[in-house]
C-alpha positions in Angstrom: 5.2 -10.9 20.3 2.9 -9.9 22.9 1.8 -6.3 24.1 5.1 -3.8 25.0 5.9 -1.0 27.4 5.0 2.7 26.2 8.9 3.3 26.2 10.0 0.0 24.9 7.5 1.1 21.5 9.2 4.6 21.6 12.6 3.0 21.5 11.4 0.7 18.4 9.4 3.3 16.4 11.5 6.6 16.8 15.2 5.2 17.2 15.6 1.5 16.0 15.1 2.4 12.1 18.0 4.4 12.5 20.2 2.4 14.1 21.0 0.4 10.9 23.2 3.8 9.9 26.2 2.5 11.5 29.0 3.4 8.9 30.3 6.6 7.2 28.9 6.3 4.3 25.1 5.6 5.1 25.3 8.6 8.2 26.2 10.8 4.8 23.5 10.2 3.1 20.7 13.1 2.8 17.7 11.1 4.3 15.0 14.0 3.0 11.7 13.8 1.3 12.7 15.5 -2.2 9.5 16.5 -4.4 9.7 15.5 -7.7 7.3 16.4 -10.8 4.3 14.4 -10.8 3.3 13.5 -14.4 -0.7 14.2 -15.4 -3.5 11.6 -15.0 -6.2 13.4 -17.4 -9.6 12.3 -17.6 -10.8 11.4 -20.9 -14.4 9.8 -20.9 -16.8 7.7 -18.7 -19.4 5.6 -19.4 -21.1 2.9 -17.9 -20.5 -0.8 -17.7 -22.7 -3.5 -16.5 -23.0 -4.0 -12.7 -20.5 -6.7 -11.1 -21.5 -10.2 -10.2 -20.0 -9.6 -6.6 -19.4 -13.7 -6.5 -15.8 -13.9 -5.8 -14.0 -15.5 -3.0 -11.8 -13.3 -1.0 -8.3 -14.4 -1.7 -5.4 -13.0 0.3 -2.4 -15.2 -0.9 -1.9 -14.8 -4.3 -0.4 -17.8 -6.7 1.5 -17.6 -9.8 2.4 -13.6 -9.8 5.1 -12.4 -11.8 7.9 -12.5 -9.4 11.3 -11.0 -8.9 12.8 -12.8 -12.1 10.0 -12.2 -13.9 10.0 -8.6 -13.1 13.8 -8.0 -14.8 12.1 -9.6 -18.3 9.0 -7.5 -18.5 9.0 -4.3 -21.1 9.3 -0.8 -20.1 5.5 0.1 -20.9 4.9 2.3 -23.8 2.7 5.6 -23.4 -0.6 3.3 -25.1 0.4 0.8 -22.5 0.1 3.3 -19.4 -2.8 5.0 -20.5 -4.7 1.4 -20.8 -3.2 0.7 -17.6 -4.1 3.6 -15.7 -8.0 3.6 -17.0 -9.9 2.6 -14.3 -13.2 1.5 -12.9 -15.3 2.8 -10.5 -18.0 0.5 -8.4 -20.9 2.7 -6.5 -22.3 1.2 -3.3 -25.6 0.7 -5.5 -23.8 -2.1 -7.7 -23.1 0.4 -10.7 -19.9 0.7 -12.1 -18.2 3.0 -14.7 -14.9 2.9 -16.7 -13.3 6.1 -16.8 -10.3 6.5 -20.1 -7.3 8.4 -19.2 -4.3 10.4 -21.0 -1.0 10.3 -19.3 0.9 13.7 -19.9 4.6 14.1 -18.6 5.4 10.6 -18.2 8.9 9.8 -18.7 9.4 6.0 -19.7 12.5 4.5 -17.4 14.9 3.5 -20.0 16.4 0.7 -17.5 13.5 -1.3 -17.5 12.0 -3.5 -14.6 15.6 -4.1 -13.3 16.1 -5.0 -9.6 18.3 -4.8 -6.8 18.7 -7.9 -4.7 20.2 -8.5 -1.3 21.3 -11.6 -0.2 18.6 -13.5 2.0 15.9 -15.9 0.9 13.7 -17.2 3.7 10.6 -18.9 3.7 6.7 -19.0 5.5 4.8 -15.3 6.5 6.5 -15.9 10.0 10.4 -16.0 9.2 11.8 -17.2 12.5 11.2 -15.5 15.7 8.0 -13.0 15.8 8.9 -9.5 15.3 5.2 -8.4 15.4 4.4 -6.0 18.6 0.5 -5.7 19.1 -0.7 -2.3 20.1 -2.6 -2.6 23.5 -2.4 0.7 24.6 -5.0 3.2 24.0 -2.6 6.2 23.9 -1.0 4.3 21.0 -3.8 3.1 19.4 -6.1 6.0 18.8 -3.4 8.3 18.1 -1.0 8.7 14.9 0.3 6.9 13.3 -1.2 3.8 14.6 -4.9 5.4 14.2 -4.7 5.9 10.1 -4.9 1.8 10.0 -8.2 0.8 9.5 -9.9 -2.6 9.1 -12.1 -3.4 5.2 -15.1 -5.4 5.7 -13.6 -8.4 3.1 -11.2 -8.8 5.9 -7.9 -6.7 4.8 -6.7 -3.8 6.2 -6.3 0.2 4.6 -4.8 3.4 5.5 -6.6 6.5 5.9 -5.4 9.2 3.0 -7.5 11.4 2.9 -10.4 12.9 5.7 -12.9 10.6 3.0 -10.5 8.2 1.7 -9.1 4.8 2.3 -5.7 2.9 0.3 -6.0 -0.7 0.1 -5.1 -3.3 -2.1 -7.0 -4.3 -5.3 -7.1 -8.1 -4.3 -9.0 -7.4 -1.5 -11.6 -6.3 -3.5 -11.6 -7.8 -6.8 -9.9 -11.4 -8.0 -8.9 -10.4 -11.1 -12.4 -11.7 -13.0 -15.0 -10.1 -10.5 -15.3 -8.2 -7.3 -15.1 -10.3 -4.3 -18.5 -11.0 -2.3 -19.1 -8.2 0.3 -17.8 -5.4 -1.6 -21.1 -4.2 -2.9 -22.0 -3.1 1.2 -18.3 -2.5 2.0 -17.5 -1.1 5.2 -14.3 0.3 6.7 -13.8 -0.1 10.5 -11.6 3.0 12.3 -10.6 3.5 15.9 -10.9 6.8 17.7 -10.8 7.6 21.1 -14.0 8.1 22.9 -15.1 10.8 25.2 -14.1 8.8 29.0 -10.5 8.5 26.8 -11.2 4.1 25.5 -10.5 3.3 22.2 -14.0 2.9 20.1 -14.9 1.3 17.0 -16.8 3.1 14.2 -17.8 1.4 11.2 -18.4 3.8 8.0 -19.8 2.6 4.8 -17.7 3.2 1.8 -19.6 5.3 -1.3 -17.4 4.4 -4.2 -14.3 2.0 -5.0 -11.3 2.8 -7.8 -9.1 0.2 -9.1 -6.7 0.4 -12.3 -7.4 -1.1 -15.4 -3.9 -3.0 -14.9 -5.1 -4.9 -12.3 -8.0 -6.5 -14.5 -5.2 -8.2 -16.4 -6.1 -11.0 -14.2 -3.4 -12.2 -11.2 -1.5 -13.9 -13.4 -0.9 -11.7 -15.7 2.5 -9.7 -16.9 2.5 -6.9 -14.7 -1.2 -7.2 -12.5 0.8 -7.0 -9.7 1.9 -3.7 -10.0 -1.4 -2.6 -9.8 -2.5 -3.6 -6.9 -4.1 -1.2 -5.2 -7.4 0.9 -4.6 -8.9 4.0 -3.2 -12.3 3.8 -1.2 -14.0 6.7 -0.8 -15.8 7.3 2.5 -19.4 8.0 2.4 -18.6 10.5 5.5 -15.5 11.7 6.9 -13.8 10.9 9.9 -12.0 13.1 12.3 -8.8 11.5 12.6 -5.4 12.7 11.1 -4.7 10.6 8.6 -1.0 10.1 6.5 -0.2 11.9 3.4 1.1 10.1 -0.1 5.3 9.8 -0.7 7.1 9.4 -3.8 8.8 5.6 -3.0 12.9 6.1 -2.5 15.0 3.6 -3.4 16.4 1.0 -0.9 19.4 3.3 -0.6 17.6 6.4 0.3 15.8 4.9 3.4 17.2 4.7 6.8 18.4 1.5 7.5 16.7 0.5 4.5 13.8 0.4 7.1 10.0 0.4 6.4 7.0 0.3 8.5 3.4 -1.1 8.2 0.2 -1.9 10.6 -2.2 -4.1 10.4 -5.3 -6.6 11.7 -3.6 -9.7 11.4 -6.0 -12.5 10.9 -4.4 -15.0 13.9 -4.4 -11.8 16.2 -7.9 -10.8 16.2 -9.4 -7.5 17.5 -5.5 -6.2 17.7 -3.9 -3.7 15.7 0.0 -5.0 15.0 2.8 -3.1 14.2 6.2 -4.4 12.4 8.6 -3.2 10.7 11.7 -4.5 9.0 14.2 -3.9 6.4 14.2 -4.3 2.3 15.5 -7.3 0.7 15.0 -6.7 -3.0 13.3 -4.1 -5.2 11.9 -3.8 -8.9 10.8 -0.7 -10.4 7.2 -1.2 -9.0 7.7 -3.6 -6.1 9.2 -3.8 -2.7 10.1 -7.3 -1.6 10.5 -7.7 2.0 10.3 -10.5 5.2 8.2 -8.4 7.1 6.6 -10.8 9.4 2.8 -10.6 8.8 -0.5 -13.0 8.4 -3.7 -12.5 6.3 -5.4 -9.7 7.3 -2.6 -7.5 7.2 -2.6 -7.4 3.4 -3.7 -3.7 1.7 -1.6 -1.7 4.7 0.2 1.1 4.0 3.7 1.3 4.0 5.8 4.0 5.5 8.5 5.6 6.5 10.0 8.4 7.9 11.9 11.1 6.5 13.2 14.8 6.9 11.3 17.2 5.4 12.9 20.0 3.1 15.1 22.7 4.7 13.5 21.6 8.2 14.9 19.0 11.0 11.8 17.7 11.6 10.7 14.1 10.0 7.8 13.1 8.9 6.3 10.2 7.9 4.5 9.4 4.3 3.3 6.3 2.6 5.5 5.2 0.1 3.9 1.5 -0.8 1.0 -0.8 -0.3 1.5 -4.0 1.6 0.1 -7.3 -1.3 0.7 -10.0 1.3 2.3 -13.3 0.9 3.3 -14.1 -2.4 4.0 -17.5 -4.0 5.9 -17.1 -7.6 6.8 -19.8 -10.1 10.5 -19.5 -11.1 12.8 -21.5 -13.0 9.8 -24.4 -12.1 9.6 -24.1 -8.7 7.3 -22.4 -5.8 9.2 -19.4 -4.2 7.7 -17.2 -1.3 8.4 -13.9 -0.5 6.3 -10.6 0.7 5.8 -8.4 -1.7 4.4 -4.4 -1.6 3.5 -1.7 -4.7 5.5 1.0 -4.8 3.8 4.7 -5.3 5.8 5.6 -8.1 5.2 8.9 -9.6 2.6 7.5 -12.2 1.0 6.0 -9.3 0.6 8.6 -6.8 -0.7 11.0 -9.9 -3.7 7.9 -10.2 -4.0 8.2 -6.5 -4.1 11.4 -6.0 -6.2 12.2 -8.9 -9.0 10.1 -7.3 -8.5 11.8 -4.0 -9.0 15.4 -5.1 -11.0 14.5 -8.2 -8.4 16.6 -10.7 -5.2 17.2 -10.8 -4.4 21.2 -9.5 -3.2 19.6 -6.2 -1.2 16.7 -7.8 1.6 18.7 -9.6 4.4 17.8 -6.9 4.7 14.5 -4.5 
């Protein structure tokens, strides 16, 4: 729970994860990061919309979501659907805002639907038993990857650095489903480096612009709102840090010990940076569902793992999902709590990586 030796966090972040590949089958499996075709996020038109309110309350635990039985009823989305979906609006640090129409080329509809794969477990509270949660004291950790590509948002969630100007959060940190949260209009992005005499600083940057789907303006309790989100602030400078590239998200069976990774600035640990990680319990098409342990705060981290790159023995690490937070979900008439995360899918990292680069030449593979 508390602060841990430099070789005690080696053991956990290097080895643990694949310890969980105890038997034949799993030390068989080809563990690589395979790229795939990335369908086309093509810009259509922009124009402009009326400036937001900025009057909503920040809201990091989300009620009435669909959830994981609600997930295996909803529709495989049609082409129409996606291209609605995948519109998006854009907020300047001025207070305007644009929506920009998109055509989706290459997508190919999954014919099985929102099905999902469950693992036995069901526990309950952010906490789930003891605290697996290890907060990162040491400068040499803290201001150097991957534990420097966490960054705090001034509406009090946390992001990942994508980019050298760019920032992946999620969309609920930003905007409640009606209207953008209060603070966003000046919203800042807090990063840690290390300074000159070799202690960790703090560096605030204002953010320039803010994109978030069109699916996401469905409202939180819509269909499938929860798929969407996430968002991409872009920095009005760049920082200097490495930050971690964009991964297609594997299924549970393609990750090492079916392990993931995420850090944060938990809310009851404040001014700390906390690491955890843990393994999947369920997934959906778009959704990880997990019992990471992790308080407000934490919500709009990147998740990641780490996998062998191509022909090489080295592994490297890529974001493959942005942590939502706590969820609580109505099913069968009755509260149920999990931790839920959106999974980059291919239509997803196109979106994201579309908004990085600002076209789509670099976007072909992921």
């Amino acid at each position: 729970r508390w602060g841990i030796p430099h070789h005690m966090l080696l053991l956990f972040i290097f080895f643990i994860p694949i310890l969980g590949l105890s038997n034949g089958t799993e030390t068989e499996q080809d563990f690589t990061w395979h790229l795939k075709k990335i369908p086309q996020i093509v810009r259509e038109r922009t124009f402009s919309l009326d400036s937001p309110k900025f009057e909503a309350n920040t809201k990091l635990e989300l009620n009435s979501v669909c959830g994981i039985e609600c997930q295996r009823k909803l529709p495989v989305p049609s082409l129409s659907d996606l291209k609605n979906l995948l519109s998006y609006e854009t907020v300047f640090e001025n207070g305007t805002r644009t929506l920009t129409e998109v055509n989706v080329l290459g997508a190919v509809p999954d014919p099985a639907g929102n099905t999902t794969t469950r693992r036995p477990s069901r526990k309950k509270r952010q906490i789930y038993g003891t605290d697996s949660r290890f907060s990162i004291y040491d400068k040499k950790f803290m201001t150097n990857f991957p534990f420097n590509t966490a960054v705090k948002i001034s509406t009090g969630c946390s992001g990942i650095l994508v980019s050298p100007k760019h920032v992946l959060t999620a969309a609920h940190c930003l905007h409640n489903g009606k209207d953008y949260v209060k603070g966003s209009k000046r919203l800042r992005v807090e990063s840690r480096r290390q300074s000159k005499d070799s202690t960790p600083s703090f560096q605030w940057t204002r953010v320039k612009s803010t994109h978030i789907p069109k699916g996401w303006f469905k409202g939180v309790s819509g269909d499938i709102a929860l798929d969407y989100d996430y968002a991409v602030l872009e920095l009005k400078r760049p920082h200097k840090r490495k930050y971690m590239e964009l991964g297609i998200s594997p299924t549970i069976k393609m990750m090492p010990g079916s392990m993931i990774h995420f850090s944060g600035f938990d809310n009851d640990r404040s001014g700390q940076l906390v690491y955890r990680f843990c393994s999947i319990s369920d997934e959906s098409n778009d959704l990880f569902y997990q019992y990471c342990d992790a308080e407000p705060g934490s919500t709009g981290s990147g998740i990641y793992l780490r996998l062998k790159e191509p022909n090489k023995k080295k592994w490297k690490r890529k974001i493959i999902a942005v942590y939502s937070g706590h969820q609580w979900v109505d099913i069968n008439g009755e509260q149920q709590d999990y931790n839920v995360a959106v999974r980059i899918t291919p239509l997803k990292y196109a979106q994201i990586c579309f908004w990085i680069h600002g076209n789509d030449e670099n976007c072909t593979l992921g």
